[in-house]
N, C-alpha and C positions, 0 to 999 in steps of 0.2 A: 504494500500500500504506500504511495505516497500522498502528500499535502502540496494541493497546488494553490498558489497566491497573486495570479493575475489578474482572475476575473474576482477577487475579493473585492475592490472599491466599487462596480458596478453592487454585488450582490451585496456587499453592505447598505449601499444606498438602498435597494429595492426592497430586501428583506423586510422592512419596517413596517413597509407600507399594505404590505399583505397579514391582515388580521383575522384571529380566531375569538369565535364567541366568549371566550373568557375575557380576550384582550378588551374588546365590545364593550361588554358587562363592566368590567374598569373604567371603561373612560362612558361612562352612566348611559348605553344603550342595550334600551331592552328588546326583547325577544319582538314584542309589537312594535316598536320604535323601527327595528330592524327590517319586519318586514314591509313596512311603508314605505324606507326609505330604499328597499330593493325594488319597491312597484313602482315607485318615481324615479327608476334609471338611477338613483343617486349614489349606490353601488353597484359592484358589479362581484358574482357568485362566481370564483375560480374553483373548490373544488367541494367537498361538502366542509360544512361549517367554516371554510375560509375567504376572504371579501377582502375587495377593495375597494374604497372613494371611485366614483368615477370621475373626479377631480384629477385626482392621480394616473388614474389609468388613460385618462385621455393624453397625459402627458408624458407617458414610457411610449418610448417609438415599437418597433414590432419585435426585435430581441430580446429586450426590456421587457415586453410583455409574457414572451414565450419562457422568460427569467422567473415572473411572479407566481405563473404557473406550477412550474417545477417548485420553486418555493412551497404551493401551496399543497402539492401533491408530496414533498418530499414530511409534510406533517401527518397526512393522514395514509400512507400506504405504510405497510410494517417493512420495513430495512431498504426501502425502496433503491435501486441501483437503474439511474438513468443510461440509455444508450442511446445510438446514434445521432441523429440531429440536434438531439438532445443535451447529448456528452456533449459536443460539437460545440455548442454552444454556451455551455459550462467552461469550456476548455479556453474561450474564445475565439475557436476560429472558425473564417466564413461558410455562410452555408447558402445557398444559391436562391432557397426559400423555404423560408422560417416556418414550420411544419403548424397547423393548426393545433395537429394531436402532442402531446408530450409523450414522448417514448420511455419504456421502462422493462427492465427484464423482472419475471416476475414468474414463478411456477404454479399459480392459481389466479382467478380471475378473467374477466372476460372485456375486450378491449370495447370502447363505445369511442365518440367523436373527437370528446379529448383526451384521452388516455390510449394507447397502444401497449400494448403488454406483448413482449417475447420470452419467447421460452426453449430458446434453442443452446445447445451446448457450447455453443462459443458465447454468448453472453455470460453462460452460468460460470464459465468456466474463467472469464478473463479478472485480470488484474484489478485494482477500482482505485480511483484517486477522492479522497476525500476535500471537502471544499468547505467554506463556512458554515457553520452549525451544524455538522454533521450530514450536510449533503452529498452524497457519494455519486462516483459516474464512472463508468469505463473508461478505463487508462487513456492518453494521447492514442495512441499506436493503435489501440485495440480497439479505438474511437473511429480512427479513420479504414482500419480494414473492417469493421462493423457496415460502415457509409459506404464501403465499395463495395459488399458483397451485395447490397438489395436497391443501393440508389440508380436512379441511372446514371450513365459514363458524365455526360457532363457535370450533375450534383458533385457528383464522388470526386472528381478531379477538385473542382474549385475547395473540398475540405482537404484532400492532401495538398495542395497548393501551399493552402491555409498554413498549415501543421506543418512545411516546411520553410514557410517565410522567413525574410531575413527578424520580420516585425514582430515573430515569437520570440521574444530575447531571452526570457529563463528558461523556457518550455520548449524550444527551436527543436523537432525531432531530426535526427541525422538522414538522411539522406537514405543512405546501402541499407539500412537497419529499417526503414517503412518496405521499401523496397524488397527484402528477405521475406517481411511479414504479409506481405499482401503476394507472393508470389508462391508461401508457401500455405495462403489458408487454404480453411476445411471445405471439403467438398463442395456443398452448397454455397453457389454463386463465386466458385475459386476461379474462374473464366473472367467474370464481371471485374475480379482484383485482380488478377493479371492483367489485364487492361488497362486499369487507373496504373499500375506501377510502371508502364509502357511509356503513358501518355505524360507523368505526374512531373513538375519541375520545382527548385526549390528556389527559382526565380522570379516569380512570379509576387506581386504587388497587393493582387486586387483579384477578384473574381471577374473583372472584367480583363483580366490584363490574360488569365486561364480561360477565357473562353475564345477570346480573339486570334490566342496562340493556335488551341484545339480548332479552330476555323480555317487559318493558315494552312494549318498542317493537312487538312481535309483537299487542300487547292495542290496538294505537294510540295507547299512554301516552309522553309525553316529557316526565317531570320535569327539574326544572331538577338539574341535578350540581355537586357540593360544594358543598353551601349553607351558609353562615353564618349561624351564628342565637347569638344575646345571649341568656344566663342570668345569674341571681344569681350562678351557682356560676362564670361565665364564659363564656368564648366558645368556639365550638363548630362543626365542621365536620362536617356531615353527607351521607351518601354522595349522598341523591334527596331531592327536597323537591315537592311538591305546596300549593303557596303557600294557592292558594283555599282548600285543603280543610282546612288545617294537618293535612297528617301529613307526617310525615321515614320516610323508606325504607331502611334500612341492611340490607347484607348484614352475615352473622353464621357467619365458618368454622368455629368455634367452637377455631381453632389458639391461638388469644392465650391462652384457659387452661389449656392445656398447655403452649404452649412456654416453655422457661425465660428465651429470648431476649426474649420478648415479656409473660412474668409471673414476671421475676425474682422479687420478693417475694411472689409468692399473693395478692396484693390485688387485682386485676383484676378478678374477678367485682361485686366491693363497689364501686370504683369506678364501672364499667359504671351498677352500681344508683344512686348517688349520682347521676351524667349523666342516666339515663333520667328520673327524680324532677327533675332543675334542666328538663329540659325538658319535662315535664309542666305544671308550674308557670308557663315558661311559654307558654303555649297548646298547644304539640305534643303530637300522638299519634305514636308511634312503631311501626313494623310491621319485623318483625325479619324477615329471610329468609337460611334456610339453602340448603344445598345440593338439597336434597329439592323446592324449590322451584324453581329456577332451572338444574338441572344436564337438557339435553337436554328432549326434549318427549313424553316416556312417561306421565307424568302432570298432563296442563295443568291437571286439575282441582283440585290440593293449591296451584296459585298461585293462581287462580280466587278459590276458596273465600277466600282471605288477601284477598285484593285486594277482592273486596266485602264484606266483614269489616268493613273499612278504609271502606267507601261510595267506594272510588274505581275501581270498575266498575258 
């Protein structure tokens, strides 16, 4: 067993905020009180006897919520051991889409909308990392070949992406060691993880940055990743690079100009323009791709079009 400490200042924050009817009864809400103020939307029932404001809850974004969840279920299931998207999520790395259901290994009971209950011998049997108050979840490792053995190829890749980002800094899984683990699971669904440990890089950024690759690679393209390239304005790391042809490839979530996290001051766009301009100048073209681009394969033809655009189909 280990103790993991990353995802602790989220799950501190969140914990609080997910109450049980004793807690209730403390702060002077009764049973009637209760349910009125569930019939007026003004909480909201995550699992039995555990709630939250919906004050609060409107204001955790959707990992955050899938957080409260587990929280709320990790009170009322006897020794509860979350997995896959779940772990994933615990562990903190990305997951492609945040599961409605919470996952959980479990040798009795029957799964409904929110809760998913497995029962198969590699949950029972894997490792489990402990997290604040006794939250337990399937190891890193056992987290991500869990996700490759039932998600599909694309989910699966963007969590081992995740799991080998340069952004996991205490938790960072090696590389050959996921790689060993996912090529040598158990039967069921060993095909699906040999696949992800094919496709899986430990360079990758973002979930958009793994999926743009795995698109690439579907055209027979394999740019070099995280290129470094020399500007006036400085030095510069770019997501894909196609040397020969000079163009730089960057995905574009278009999150960074919203988020306040990520555009405290409003300058971001202008910067962005400044960057594209130091490498125009010098020699790069740059080919921006959003999600329209890159997300699943309903439209091959909106990357198509970009990609010989570019002259690099």
């Amino acid at each position: 067993m280990s103790t993991y400490k990353l995802s602790d200042t989220i799950l501190r924050r969140v914990y609080p905020l997910v109450k049980d009817n004793a807690k209730l009864r403390a702060e002077g809400i009764t049973k009637d009180r209760l349910r009125t103020i569930i019939r007026d939307n003004r909480a909201v029932k995550l699992a039995r006897g555990q709630y939250i404001s919906a004050h609060n809850w409107q204001n955790l974004n959707i990992t955050e919520k899938h957080l409260a969840r587990i929280i709320a279920y990790s009170r009322v299931l006897d020794e509860p051991v979350f997995t896959h998207q779940s772990a994933a999520i615990l562990h903190g790395f990305p997951v492609l889409e945040v599961p409605v259901s919470v996952h959980v290994y479990s040798q009795s009971g029957s799964s409904n909308e929110a809760l998913t209950r497995h029962n198969d011998s590699y949950a029972r049997d894997a490792s489990i990392t402990r997290f604040l108050a006794g939250i337990t979840a399937t190891s890193p490792i056992e987290t991500v070949v869990g996700c490759a053995r039932v998600l599909q190829v694309d989910e699966a890749v963007v969590v081992a992406d995740g799991a080998l980002s340069r952004q996991q800094t205490e938790t960072r899984i090696n590389y050959w060691e996921l790689h060993h683990a996912l090529m040598n699971s158990p039967r069921k669904g060993s095909a699906r993880a040999r696949e992800v440990a094919r496709l899986m890089s430990d360079k990758s950024d973002s979930p958009g940055e793994t999926l743009t690759r795995l698109r690439l690679q579907e055209y027979g393209l394999f740019p070099i990743e995280q290129y470094f390239v020399k500007t006036d304005l400085g030095n510069f790391v770019s997501d894909f690079a196609f040397e020969q042809l000079g163009v730089l490839i960057e995905f574009d979530g278009r999150v960074k100009q919203t988020d306040k996290t990520m555009n405290p001051d409003g300058w971001v766009v202008d910067r962005e323009k400044e960057r594209e301009n130091a490498l125009m100048r010098a020699g790069w073209r740059l080919l921006r791709l959003r999600w329209e681009h890159v997300r699943g394969r309903g439209s091959p033809w909106v990357l198509e079009s970009a990609l010989r655009s570019f002259g690099i189909l």
